[in-house]
VOROFI-260685 format. One line per 8 residues: their letters; for each residue z negated, y, x negated of N, C-alpha, C. Coordinates in steps of 0.001 Angstrom, whole numbers, m for minus. Layout:
BEGIN
A) Z:Y:X:Z:Y:X:Z:Y:X; ...
This chain:
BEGIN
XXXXXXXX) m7570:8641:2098:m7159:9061:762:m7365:7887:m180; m6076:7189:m431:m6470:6019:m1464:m5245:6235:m2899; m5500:4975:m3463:m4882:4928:m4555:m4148:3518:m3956; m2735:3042:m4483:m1588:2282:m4057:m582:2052:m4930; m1025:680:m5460:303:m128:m5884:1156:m755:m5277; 2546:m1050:m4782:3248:m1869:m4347:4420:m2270:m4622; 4952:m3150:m5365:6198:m3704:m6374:6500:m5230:m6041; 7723:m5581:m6571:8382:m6372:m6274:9103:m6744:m7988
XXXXXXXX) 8573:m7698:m8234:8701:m8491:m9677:9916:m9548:m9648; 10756:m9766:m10557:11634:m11106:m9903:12116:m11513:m11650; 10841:m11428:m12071:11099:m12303:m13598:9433:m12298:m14271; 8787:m12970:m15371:7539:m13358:m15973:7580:m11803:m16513; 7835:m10796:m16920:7869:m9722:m17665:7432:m8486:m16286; 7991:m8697:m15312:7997:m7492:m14206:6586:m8159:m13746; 5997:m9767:m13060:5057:m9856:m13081:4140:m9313:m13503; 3910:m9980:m15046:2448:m8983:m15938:2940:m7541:m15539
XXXXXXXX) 3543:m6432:m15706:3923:m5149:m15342:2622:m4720:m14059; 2999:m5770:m13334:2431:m6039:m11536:699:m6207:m12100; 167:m7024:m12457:m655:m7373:m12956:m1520:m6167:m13411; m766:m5354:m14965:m1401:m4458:m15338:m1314:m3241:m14507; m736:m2580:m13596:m577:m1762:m12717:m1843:m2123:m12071; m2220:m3219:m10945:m3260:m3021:m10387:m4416:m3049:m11228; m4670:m3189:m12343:m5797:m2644:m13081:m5974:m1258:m12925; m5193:m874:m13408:m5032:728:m13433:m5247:1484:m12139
XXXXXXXX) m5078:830:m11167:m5495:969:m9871:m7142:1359:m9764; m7593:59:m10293:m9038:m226:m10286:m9435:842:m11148; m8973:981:m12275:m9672:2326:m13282:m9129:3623:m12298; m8388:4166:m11749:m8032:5131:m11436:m9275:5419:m10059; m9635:4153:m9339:m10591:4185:m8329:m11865:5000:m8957; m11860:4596:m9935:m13271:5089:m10416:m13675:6332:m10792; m12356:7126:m11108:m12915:8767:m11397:m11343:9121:m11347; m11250:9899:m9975:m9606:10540:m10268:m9379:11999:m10169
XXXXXXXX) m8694:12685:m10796:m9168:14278:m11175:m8619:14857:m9898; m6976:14209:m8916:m6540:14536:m8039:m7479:14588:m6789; m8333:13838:m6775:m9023:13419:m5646:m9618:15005:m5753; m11269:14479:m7319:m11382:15780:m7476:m10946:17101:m6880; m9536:17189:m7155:m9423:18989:m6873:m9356:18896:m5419; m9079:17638:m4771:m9204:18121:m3414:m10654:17944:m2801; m11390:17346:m3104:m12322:17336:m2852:m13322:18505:m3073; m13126:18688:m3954:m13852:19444:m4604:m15191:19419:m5284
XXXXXXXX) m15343:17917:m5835:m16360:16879:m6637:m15975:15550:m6178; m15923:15008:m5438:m15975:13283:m5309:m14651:13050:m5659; m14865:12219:m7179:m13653:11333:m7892:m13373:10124:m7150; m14428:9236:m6040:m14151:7986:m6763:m13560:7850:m5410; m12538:6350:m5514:m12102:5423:m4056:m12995:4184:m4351; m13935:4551:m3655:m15213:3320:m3623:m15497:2943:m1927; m14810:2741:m1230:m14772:2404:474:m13994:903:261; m14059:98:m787:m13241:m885:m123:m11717:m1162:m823
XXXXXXXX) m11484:m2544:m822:m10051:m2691:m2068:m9292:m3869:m984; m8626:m3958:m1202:m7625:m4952:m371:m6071:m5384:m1190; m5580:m6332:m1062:m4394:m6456:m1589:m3577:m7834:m683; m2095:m7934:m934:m1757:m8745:47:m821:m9529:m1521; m550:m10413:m1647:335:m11140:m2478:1474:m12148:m2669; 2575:m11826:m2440:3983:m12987:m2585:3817:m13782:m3655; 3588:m14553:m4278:3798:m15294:m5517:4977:m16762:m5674; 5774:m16895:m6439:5613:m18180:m6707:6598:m18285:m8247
XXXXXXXX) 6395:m19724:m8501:6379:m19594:m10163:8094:m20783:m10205; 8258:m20820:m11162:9302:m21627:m11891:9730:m23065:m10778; 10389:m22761:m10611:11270:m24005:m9212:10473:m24505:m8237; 10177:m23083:m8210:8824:m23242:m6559:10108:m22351:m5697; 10223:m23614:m4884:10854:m22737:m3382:10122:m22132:m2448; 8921:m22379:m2273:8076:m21719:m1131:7120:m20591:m1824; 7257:m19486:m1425:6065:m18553:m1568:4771:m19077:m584; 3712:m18168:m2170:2496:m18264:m1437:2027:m16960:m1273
XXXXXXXX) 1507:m17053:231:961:m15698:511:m829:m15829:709; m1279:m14563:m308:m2769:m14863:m600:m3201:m13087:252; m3389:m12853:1005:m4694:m11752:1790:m5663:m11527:1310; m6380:m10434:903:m7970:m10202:436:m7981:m8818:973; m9503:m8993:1458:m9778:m7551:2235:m11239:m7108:1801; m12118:m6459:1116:m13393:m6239:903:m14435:m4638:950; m15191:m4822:1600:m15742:m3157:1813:m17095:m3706:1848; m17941:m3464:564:m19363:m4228:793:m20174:m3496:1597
XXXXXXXX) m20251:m2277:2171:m20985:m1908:3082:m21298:m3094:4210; m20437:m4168:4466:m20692:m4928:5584:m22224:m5774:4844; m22477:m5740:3987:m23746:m6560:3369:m24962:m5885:3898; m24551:m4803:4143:m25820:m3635:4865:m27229:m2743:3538; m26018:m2765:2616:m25727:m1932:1581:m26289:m655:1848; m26985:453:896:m26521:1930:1150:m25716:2612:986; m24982:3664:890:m23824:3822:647:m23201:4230:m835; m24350:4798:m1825:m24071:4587:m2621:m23876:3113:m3486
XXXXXXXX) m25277:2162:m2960:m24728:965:m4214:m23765:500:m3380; m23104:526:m1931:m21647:m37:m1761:m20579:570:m2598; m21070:1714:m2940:m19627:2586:m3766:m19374:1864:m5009; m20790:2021:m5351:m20736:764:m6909:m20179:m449:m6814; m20802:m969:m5779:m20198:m2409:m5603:m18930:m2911:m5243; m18206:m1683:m4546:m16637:m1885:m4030:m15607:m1376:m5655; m16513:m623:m6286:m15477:m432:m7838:m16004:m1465:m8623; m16499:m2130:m8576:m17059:m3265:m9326:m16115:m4425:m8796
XXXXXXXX) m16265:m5083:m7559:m15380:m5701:m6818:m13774:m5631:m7090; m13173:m4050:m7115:m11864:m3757:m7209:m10992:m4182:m8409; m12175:m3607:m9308:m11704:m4029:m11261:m11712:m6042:m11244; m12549:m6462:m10726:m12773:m8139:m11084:m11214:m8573:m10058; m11420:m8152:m8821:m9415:m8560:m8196:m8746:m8176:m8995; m8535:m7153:m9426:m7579:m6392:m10603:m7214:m7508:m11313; m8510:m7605:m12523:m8257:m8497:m13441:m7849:m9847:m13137; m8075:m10655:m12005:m7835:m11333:m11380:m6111:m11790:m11279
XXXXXXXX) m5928:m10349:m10391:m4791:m10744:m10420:m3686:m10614:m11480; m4098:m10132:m13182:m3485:m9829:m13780:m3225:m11011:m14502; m4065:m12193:m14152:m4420:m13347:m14766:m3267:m14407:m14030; m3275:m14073:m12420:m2446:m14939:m11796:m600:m14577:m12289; m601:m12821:m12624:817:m12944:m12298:1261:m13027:m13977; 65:m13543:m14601:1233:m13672:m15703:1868:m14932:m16024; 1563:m15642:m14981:2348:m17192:m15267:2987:m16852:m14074; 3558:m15791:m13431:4328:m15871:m12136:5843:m16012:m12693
XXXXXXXX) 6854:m16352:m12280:8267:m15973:m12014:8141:m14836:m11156; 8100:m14983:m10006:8614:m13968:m9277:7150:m13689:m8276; 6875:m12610:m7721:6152:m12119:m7277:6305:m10468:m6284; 5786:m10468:m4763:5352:m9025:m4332:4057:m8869:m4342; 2917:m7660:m4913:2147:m7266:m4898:2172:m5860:m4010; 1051:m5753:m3125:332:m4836:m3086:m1147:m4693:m2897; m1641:m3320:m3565:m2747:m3429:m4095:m3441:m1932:m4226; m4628:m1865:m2831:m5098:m736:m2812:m6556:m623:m2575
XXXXXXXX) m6904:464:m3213:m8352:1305:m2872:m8672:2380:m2469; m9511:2240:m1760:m9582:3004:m55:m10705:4672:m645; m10241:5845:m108:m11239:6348:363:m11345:6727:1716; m12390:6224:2325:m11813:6595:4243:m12241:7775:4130; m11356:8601:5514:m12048:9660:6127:m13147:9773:6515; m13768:10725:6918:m15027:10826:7241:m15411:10319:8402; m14244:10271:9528:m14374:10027:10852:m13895:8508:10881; m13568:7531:10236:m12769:6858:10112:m13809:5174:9649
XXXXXXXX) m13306:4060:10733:m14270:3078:10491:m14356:2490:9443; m15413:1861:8885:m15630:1003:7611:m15729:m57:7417; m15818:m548:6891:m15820:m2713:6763:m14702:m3182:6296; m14870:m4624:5836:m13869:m5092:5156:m13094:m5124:6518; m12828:m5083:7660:m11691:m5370:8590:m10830:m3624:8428; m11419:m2911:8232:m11009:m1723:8082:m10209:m1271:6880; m10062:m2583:5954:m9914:m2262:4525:m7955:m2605:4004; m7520:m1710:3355:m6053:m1957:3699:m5729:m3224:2648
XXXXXXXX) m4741:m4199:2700:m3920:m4218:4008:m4302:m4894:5107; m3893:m4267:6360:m4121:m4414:7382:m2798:m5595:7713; m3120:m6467:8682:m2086:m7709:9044:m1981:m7618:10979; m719:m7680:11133:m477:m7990:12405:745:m8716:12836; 1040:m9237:13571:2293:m10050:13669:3184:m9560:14663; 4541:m9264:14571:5497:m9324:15099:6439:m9937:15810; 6657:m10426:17316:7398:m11561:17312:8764:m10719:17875; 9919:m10670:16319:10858:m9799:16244:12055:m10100:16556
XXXXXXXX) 12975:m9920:17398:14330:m11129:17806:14663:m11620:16523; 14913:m11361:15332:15276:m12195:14047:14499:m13411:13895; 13229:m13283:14492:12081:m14360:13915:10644:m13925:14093; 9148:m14649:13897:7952:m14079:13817:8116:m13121:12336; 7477:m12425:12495:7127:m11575:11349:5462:m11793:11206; 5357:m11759:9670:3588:m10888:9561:4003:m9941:8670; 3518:m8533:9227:3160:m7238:8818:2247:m6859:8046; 2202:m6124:6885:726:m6449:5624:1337:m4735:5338
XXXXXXXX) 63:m4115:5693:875:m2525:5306:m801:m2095:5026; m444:m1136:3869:m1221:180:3259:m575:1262:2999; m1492:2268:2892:m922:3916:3275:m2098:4713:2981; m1088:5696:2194:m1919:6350:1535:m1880:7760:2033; m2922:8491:2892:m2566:9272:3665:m2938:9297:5386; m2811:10387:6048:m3124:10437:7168:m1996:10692:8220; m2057:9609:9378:m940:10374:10860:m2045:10672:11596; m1304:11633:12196:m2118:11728:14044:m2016:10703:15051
XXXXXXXX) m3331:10102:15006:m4349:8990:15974:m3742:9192:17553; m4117:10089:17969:m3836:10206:19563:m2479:9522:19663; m1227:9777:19707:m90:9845:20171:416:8587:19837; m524:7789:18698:m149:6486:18298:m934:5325:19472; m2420:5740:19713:m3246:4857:19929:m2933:5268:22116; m2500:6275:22292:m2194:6909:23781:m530:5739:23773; 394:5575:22639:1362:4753:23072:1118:3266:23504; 65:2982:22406:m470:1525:22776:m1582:693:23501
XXXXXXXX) m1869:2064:24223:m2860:1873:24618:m4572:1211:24563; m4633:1858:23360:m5821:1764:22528:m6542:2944:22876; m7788:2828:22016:m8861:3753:22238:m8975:4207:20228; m8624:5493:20716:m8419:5729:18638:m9975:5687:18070; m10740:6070:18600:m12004:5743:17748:m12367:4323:17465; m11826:3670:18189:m12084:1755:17428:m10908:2046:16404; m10540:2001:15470:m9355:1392:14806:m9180:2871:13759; m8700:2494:12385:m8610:3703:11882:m6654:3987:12006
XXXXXXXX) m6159:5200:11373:m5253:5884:12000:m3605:4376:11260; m4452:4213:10212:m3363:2991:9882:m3072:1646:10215; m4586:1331:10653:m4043:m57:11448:m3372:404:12796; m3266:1638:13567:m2454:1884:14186:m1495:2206:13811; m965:2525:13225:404:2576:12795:1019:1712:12197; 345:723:12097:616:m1081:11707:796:m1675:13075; 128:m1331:13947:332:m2070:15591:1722:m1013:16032; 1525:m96:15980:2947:675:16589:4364:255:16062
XXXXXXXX) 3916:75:14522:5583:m117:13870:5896:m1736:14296; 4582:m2944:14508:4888:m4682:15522:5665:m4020:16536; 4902:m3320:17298:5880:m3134:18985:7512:m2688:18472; 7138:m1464:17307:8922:m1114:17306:9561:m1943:16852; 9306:m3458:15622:10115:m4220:15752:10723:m5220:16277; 9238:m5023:17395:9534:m6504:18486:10504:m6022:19866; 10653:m4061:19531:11514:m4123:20788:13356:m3802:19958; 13149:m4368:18824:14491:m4610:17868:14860:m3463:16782
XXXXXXXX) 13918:m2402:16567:14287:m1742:15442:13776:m2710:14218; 14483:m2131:13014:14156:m2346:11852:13131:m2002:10966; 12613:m2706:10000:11743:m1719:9498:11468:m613:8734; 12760:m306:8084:12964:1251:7708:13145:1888:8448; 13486:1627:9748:13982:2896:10965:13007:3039:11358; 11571:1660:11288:10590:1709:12971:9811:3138:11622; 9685:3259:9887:8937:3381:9056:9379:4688:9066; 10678:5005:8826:11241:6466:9255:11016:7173:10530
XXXXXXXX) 10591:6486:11431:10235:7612:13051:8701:7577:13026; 8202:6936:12230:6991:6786:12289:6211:8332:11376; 7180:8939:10554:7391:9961:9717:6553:11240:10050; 7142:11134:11830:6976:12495:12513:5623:12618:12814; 4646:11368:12619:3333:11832:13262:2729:11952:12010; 3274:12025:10591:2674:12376:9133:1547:13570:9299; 727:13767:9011:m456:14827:9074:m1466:15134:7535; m994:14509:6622:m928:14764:5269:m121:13520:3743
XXXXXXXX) m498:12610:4285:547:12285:2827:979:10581:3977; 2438:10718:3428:2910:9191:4514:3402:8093:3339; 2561:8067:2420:2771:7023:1678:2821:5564:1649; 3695:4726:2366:3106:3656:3259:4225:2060:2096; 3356:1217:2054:3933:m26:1438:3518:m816:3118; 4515:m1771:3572:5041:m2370:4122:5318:m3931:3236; 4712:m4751:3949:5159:m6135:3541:5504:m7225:4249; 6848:m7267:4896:7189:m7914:5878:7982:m9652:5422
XXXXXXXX) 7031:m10363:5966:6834:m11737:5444:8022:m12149:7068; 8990:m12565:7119:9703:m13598:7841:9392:m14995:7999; 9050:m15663:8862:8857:m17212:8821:10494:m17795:8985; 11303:m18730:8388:12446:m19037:8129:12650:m20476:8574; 10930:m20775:9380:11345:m22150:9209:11175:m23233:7926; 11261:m22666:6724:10981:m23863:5483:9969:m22452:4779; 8996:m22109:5484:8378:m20903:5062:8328:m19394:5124; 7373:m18739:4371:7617:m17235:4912:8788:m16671:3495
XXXXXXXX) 9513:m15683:3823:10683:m15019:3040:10365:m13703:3246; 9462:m12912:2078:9099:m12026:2052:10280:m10605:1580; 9510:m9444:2333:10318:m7982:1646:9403:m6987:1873; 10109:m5806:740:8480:m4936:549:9599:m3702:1025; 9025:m3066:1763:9550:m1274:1900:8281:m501:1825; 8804:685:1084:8076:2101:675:8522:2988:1925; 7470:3390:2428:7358:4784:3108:7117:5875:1965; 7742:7128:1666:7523:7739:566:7303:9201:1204
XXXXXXXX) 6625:9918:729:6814:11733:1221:5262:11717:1752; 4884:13391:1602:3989:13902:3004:4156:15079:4277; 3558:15455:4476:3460:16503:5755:4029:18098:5202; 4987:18083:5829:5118:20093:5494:4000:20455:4878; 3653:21672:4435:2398:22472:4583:1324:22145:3761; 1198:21041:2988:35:20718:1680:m355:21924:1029; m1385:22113:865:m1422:22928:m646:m1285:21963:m2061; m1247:23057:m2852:m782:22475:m4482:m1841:21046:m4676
XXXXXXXX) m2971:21041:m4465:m3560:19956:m4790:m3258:19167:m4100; m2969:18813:m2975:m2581:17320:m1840:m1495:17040:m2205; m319:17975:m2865:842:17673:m2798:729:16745:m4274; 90:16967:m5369:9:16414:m6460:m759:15752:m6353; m1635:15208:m5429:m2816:14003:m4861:m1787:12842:m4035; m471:13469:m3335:401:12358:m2382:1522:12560:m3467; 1527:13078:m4279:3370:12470:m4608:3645:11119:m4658; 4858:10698:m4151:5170:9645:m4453:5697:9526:m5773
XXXXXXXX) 5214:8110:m6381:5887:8043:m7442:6168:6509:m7506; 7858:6490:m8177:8961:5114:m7989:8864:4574:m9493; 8413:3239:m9410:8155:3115:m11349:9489:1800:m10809; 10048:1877:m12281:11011:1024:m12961:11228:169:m13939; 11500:m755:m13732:11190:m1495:m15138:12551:m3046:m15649; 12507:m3443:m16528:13801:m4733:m16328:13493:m5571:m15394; 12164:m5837:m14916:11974:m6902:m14268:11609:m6458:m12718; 10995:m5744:m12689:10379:m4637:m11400:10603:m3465:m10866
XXXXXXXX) 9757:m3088:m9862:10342:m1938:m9547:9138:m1801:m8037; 9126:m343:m7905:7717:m196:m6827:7831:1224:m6777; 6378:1186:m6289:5696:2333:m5948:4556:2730:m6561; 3721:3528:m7037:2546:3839:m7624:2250:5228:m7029; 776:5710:m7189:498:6752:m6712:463:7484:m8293; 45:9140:m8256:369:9743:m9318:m804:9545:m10313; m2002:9100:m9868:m3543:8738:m11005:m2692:7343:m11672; m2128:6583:m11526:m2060:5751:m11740:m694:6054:m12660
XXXXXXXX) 391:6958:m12602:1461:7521:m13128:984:7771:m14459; m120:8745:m14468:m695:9315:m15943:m1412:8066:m16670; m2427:7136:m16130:m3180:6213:m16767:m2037:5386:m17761; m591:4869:m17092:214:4633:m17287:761:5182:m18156; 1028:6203:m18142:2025:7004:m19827:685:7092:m20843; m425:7168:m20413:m1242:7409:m21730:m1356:6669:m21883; m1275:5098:m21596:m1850:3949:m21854:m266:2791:m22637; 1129:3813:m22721:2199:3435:m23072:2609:2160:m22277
XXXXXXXX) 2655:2127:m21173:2900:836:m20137:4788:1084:m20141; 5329:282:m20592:6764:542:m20271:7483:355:m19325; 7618:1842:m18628:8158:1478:m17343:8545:2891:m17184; 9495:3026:m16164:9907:4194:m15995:9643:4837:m14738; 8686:5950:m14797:8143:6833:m13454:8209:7807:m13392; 9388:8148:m12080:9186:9330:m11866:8908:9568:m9935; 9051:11310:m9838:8673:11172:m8547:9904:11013:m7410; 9519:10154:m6141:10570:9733:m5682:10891:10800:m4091
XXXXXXXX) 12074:10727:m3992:12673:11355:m3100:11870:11284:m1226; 11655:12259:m482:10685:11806:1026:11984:11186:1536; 11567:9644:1690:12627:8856:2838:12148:7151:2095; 12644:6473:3089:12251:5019:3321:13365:4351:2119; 12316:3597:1473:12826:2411:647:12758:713:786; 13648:501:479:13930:m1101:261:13425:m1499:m1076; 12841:m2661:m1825:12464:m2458:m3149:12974:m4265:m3423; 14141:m4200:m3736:14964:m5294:m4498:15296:m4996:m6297
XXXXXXXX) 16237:m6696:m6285:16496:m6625:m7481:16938:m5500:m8134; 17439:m4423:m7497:18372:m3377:m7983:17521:m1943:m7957; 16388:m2611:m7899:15626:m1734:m7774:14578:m415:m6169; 14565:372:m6517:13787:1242:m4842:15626:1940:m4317; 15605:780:m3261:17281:1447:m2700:16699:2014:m1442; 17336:3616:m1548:17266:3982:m410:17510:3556:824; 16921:3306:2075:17354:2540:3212:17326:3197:4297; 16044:4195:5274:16416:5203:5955:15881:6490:5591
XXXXX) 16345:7469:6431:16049:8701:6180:15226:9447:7599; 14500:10099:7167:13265:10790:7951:14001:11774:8723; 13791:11297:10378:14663:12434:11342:14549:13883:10758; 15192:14855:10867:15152:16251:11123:14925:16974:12599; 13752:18047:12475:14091:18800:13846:12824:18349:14726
């Protein structure tokens, strides 16, 4: 159960946008009422912050790609001052990065904070995004995915022959969707079949970096929707929500929707349709659609 930014900027205005969004991230980590009702007391996403980053600025041909992964429990922490210390941690990247993208041109962000399951491992290796590489007939790929939400473990970790208690349920489904593109699906199709093992919210940002040879040539897809069967609170804890803007355009979760209108951020959010997105200049283009049946 986390909170999730992921957008695609392609001017200095959609940047900062990018910037102030993952703040809001970081404040939303810290007390969220959705969590709340499902929980039924624990506000916070204090397990850990991670973000993956495209950047580059004014007649820069090469992107730079920057990784950060952090869960201070690995310090051997208790678990409360790790909680403190991972929302403490989350807000300083935040601000961080609100600092880098405002001298950006163009930029992909994503940018999340974790609450794990109960059953589910901890540490910064555990912390999204998770990275794996693809070697895809188009080219190598690196894979940078967060997800907000739960699939069913067995049927993922029984295909790849893993053992599901090492690994939590998303870095498997980060190793399953490498194999589906290395045996030639795409990544809205491998992101759309991946749909069926949804088991409460399949909110998934995807950041698929291409090596081209004169560098990596990045693209961001949204997994959007959850599982049949939510009650009222999960369903308003996973909505997806598609923000818009002149310069940008993404994904946000719904704590981060409200921080946003009360805080007059100009951008336009609403909730987005269950099926796989592309997130270009033209905005979140639909790309596949979630089998039936």
């Amino acid at each position: 159960m986390c909170r999730l930014v992921a957008g695609y900027a392609w001017g200095p205005r959609g940047a900062r946008l990018l910037g102030e969004l993952a703040v809001l991230a970081a404040e939303a980590a810290r007390g969220d009422p959705y969590l709340r009702a499902v929980t039924g007391g624990e506000d916070r996403h204090c397990h850990g912050y991670g973000l993956v980053l495209a950047i580059r600025g004014r007649g820069e041909a090469a992107w730079r790609l920057i990784h950060e992964r952090y869960d201070a429990l690995d310090g051997g922490l208790g678990e409360e001052e790790a909680c403190r210390s991972n929302l403490e941690a989350a807000r300083g990247a935040a601000e961080r990065l609100r600092g880098v993208l405002a001298n950006a041109e163009e930029a992909f962000l994503v940018f999340h904070v974790r609450r794990a399951g109960r059953s589910e491992p901890r540490g910064s290796l555990n912390a999204h995004p998770y990275v794996a590489a693809a070697a895809a007939p188009g080219g190598q790929l690196l894979l940078y995915l967060a997800h907000n939400g739960g699939v069913r473990k067995e049927p993922l970790a029984r295909e790849l022959g893993l053992e599901p208690g090492a690994y939590t349920d998303s870095n498997l489904l980060l190793l399953w969707l490498a194999r589906r593109l290395a045996q030639g699906a795409d990544a809205a199709q491998a992101l759309a079949e991946g749909y069926r093992l949804a088991k409460s919210g399949y909110d998934v940002a995807l950041l698929a970096a291409r090596d081209t040879g004169r560098g990596a040539e990045p693209g961001l897809y949204i997994a959007a929707g959850y599982a049949p069967g939510l009650d009222e609170a999960r369903r308003a804890y996973y909505e997806p929500i598609g923000f818009a803007a002149e310069e940008a355009a993404g994904y946000t979760s719904s704590t981060i929707r409200d921080l946003a209108r009360e805080k007059g951020i100009d951008a336009t959010m609403e909730a987005l349709e269950h099926r796989v997105y592309r997130v270009t200049r033209r905005g979140l283009e639909p790309a596949a659609e979630y089998p039936t049946g």
